[in-house]
C-alpha positions in Angstrom: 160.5 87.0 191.2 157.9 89.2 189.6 154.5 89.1 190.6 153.7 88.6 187.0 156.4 85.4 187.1 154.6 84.3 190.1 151.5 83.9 188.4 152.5 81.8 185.9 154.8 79.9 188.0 151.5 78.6 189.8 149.3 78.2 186.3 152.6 75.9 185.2 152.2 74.0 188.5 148.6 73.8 188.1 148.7 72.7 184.7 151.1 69.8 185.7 148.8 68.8 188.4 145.9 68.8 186.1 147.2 65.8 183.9 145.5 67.7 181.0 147.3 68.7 177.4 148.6 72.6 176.9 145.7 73.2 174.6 143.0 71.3 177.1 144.3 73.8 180.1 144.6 76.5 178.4 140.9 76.3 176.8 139.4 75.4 181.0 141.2 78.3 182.0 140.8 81.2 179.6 144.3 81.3 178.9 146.3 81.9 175.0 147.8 79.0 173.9 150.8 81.1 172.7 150.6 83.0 175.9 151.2 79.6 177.9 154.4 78.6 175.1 155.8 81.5 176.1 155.5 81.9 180.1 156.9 77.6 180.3 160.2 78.7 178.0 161.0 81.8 180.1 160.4 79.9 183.2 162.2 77.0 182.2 165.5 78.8 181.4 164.8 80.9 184.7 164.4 78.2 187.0 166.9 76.9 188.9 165.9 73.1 189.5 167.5 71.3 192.8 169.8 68.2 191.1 168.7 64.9 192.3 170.4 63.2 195.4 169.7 59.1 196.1 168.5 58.2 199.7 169.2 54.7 201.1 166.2 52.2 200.4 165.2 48.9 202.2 163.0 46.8 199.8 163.4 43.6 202.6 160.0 44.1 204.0 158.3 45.9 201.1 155.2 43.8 199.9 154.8 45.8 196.4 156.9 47.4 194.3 159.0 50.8 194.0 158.4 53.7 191.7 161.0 56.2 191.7 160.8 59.5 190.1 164.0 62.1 190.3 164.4 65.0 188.0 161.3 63.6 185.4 162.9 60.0 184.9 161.1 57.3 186.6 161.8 53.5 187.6 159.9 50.6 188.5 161.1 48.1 190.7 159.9 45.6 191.3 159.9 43.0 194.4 162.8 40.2 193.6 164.9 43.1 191.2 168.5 42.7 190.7 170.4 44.7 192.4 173.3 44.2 190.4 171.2 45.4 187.3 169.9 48.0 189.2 173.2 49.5 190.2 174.5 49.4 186.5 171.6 51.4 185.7 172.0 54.1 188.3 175.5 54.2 187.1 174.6 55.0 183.1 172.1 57.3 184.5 174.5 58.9 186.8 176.8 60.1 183.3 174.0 61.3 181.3 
């Protein structure tokens, strides 16, 4: 990766972090709006993202509930789900 690739790979990073909009980041950090469109799409189609895997879960002596995040989709669960309803959806999201 080029130094100038790097760079940017970090800014995107730090600009997730940040919780702020494109336009907000871009205007705390001296950077072109344009300049930051550019840099995500040729990083996007350059990166190579690890696919999700599922690790075994025991919610038996959780006291709250679950959030799961895996490749930008997130789920709630919460204490008393149903794990039959659960497993449908992991199946529907498994084919997509």
């Amino acid at each position: 990766m080029s130094t100038l690739s790097q760079e940017w790979t970090e800014k995107l990073a730090a600009w997730r972090n940040s919780g702020l909009s494109i336009a907000a980041w871009c205007r705390q950090n001296a950077e072109g709006y344009h300049r930051f469109l550019y840099w995500r799409e040729r990083l996007k189609t350059q990166r190579e993202e690890p696919s999700g895997r599922f690790v075994e879960l025991s919610l038996d002596h959780c006291q709250s509930s679950l959030r799961l995040e895996c490749n930008g989709m997130y789920l709630h669960v919460d204490r008393g789900f149903d794990p039959g309803l659960l497993t449908q959806i992991l199946a529907v999201l498994k084919k997509v």
